[in-house]
RODO-110670 format. One record per residue (C-alpha): y, z, x. Coordinates in steps of 0.25 Angstrom, whole numbers, plus 5000, padded with zeros to 4 digits. Layout:
N
YZX;...
# end
This chain:
480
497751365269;497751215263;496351195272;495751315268;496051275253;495351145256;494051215263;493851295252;493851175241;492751125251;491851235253;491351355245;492351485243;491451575249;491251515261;493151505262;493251645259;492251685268;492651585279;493851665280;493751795285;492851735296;493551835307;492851975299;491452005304;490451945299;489452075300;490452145290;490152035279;488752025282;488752185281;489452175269;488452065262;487252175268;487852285261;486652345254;486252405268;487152525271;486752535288;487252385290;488452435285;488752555295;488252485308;489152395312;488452375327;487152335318;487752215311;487152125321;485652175316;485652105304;486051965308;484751935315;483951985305;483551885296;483451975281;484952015282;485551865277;484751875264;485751975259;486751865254;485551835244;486051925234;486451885221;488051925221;488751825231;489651865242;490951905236;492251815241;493351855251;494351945245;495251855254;495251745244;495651725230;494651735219;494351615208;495751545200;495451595185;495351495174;495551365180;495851275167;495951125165;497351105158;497650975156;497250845159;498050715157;497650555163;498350605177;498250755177;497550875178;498151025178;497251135179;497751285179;497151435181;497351565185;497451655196;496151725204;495851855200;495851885214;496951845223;496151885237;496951985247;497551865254;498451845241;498351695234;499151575241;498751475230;497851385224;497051275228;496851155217;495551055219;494850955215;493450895214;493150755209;491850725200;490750705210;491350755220;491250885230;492650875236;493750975232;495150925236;496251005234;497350965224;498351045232;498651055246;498751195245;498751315237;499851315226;500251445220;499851375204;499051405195;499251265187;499051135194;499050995190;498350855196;499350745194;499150565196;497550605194;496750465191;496250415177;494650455177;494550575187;493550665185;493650795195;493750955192;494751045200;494451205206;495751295211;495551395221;496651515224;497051525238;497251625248;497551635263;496051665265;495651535259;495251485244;494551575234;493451515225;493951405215;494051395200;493251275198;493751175185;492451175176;492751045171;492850915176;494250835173;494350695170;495650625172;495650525160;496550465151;497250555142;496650545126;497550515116;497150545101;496850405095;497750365083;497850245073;498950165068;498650095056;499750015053;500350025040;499749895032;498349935035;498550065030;498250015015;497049915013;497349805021;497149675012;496649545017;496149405011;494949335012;495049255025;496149335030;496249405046;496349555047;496949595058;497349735061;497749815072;497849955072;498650015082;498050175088;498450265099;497650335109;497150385123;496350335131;496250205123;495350215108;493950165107;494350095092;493250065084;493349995068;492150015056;492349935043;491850015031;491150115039;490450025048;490649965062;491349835064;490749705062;491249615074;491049485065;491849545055;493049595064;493549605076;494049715083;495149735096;495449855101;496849885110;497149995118;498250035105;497749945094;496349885088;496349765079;495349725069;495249565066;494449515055;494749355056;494349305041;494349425032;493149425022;492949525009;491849595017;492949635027;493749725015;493449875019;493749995028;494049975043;494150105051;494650115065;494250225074;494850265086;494250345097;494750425110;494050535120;493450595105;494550575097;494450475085;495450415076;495350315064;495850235054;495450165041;496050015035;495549955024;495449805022;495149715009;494949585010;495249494997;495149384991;495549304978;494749344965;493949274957;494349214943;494249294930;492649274926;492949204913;494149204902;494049164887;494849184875;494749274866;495649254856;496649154851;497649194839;499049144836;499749094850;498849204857;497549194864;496849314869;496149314883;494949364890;494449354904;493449434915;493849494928;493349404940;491949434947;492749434961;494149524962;494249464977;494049624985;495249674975;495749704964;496449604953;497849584952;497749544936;497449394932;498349274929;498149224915;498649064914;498548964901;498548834898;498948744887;497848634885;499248534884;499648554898;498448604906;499448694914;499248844916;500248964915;500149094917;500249184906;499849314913;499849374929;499149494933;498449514920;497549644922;496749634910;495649544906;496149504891;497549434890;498249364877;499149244880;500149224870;501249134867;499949024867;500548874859;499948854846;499148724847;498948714861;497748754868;497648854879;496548884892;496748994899;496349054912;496449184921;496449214936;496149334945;497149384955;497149494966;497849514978;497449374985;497849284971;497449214959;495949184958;495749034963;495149004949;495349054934;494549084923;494748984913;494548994898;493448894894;494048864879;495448824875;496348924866;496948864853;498148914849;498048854835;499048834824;498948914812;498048854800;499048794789;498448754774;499348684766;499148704751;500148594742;499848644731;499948794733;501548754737;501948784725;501348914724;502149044727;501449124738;501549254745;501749214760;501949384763;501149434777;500949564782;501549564796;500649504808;500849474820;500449344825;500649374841;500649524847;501449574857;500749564871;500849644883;501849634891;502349674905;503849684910;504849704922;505749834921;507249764920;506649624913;506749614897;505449584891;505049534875;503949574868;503449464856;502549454846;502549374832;502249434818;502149354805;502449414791;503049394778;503949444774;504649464787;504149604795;505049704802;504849704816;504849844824;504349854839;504049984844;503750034860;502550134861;502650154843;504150194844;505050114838;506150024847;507049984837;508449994840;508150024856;509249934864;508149894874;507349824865;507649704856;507149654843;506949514840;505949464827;506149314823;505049234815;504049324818;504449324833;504449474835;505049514849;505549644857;506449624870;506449734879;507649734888;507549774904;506149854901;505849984911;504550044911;504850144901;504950004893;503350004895;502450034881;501749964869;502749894861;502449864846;502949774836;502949804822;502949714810;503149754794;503449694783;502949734768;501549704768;501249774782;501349784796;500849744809;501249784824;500849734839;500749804852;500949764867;501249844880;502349824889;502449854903;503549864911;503149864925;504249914935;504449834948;503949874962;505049914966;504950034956;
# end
């Protein structure tokens, strides 16, 4: 049985199923092929006419072929493709719609390379299955596969795969791992390396390909290496023109995943454009600068304001991360003379230079005219109340107490009351009080942010009234 499996992989079906009944007479098919002619039928001694005569073979020219043996099964239904993997193949169907009178023994399972003619039998013989599967096949075959249902007559026609199946590794769905850093804008300086490596997943291995803002890759700019589980972009001296969005695409067998980091490259910022003073008046002076042409690719921290006592030549501080572009430096020596200058800062620094006032700022003493001969004369030295320094701006950490101060001159001597956002905060055990010579001054114990809000100080005294402003802010900690 297993050699008549093989023939019939080797040669046409008809030519099996009519091979088999070779003991019948032949007259009797050939009578059964010339049927249209009622005589031949009833004359058996006269079956030996038409064989010598020459018109009878045409018969088989008709368009319906001969039909198959009854013998033999009929064509496996729905011969499907499964599954295929990077070593195996199953393929499964259903049974003939004609069994054949013999009954079925099983089925025959073949294959047929690309390009080839040969059909070699997957199984020695018939198997009573309707499933079968091709295990240890080799990376990169190509070959389709036919079944036939047998019987003890022979093989009947095969169901014939319609596609052809290609043993390959199997596809994974590509995927990227952007680590968590680069998740945000990934910051660099100015001469800096960026390296990165993103790690992906996927099968056979992904064609990874990078773009920067949309178009392809310069090689000049930055280097590329892709792995078998991980590409690395390398850019070896970061320059501004580097800042942007990089995206990485993945590719497999039609699939395609990507991914998008952003990178800013940054630098120190130029100096304020120019400071002067605006105003000087009792031990204050009043500032005013403009924002620098060049931020360094981001945004400004605030600006450092210094001073400097025309004495000593040394600067301090007086501000740090100053927002706005006005400032008043208070607490200034009467007498001295005072420069001043400003710097920029962002996320690499302080500027390298400053913007330096070109003119000193004279704190000068007030004007005294002496007048002997007025000693005598009884005068009235009465003053509305006025403030000779305000109240400034201030910021404070929650837990930490803070003073507010200012001066005021009147005569005869004012009342002082301060107040928090125009409601009066006399008497509340978080604040205290103080009013010497003029010095006026409220001391806020262990401020909250609910401590935040305009405080005003109040001066009255018979012949009027005058009052001061400033904010306070009470900034609470990271950690809150």
């Amino acid at each position: 049985m297993t050699g008549k499996a093989t023939s019939e992989a080797s040669a046409p079906a008809p030519e099996e199923t009519t091979s088999e009944p070779a003991k019948k007479p032949t007259p009797e098919a050939s009578g059964e092929v010339a049927a249209p002619e009622p005589p031949g039928e009833g004359q058996a001694p006269q079956s030996q006419e038409p064989v010598p005569e020459a018109p009878a073979p045409a018969a088989p020219t008709t368009p319906k072929p001969a039909p198959p043996s009854e013998d033999v099964p009929s064509v496996p239904l729905k011969l499907t493709l499964e599954d295929v993997s990077s070593s195996s193949v199953t393929v499964s169907w259903e049974p003939p719609e004609k069994l054949g009178r013999l009954g079925l023994q099983g089925y025959v399972l073949e294959r047929c390379g690309e390009g080839a003619s040969e059909w070699v039998p997957v199984n020695a013989r018939p198997l009573m299955v309707t499933q079968q599967t091709l295990r240890n096949l080799a990376l990169g075959d190509k070959f389709t596969l036919r079944v036939s249902a047998v019987s003890s007559a022979g093989a009947g026609p095969p169901a014939v795969l319609d596609k052809l199946i290609h043993i390959q590794e199997s596809i994974e769905a590509p995927k990227i791992r952007v680590p968590r850093h680069l998740r945000q804008t990934y910051i660099r300086h100015v001469g800096e390396s960026v390296n990165m490596q993103i790690p992906f997943q996927g099968k056979p291995k992904p064609q990874a390909s990078w773009t920067h803002n949309g178009q392809a890759l310069n090689s000049q700019q930055a280097s590329v290496r892709n792995g078998d589980q991980d590409t690395i972009l390398f850019i070896r001296k970061a320059q501004r023109s580097d800042s942007g969005r990089y995206e990485l695409t993945l590719r497999v067998e039609g699939l395609e995943a990507k991914a998008a980091i952003d990178i800013l490259v940054i630098e120190k910022p130029a100096p304020p454009s120019s400071i002067r003073v605006l105003d000087i008046w009792g031990s204050n002076a009043a500032l005013e600068w403009t924002p620098p042409e060049d931020t360094g690719n981001t945004e400004l921290l605030g600006y450092t304001v210094q001073k400097a006592d025309k004495k000593t030549g040394q600067w301090f501080t007086v501000l740090e991360r100053y927002h706005p572009t006005t400032c008043t430096i208070s607490n200034l020596v009467v007498g001295n003379a005072y420069s001043f200058r400003v710097f920029s800062e962002n996320q690499c620094g302080l500027s390298d230079s400053a913007a330096v006032t070109k003119e000193l700022a004279h704190i000068r003493k007030a004007d005294i005219t002496a007048k002997p001969k007025e000693i005598t004369e009884q005068r009235d030295f009465s003053e509305a109340p006025s403030f000779t320094q305000p109240l400034a701006d201030h910021t404070s950490t929650p837990g930490y107490s803070t003073q507010l101060f200012c001066s005021v001159r009147a005569s005869p001597k004012p009342k002082i009351t301060w107040m928090k956002n125009k409601m009066d905060i006399q008497g509340d055990p978080r604040y205290r009080a103080i009013s010497d010579q003029g010095i006026c001054i409220l001391e806020i114990r262990k401020p909250s942010p609910f401590d935040s809000g305009v405080y005003t100080c109040k001066a009255v005294n018979v012949l009027g009234e005058a009052s001061v402003d400033c904010r306070l802010e009470v900034k609470a900690s990271a950690t809150h």
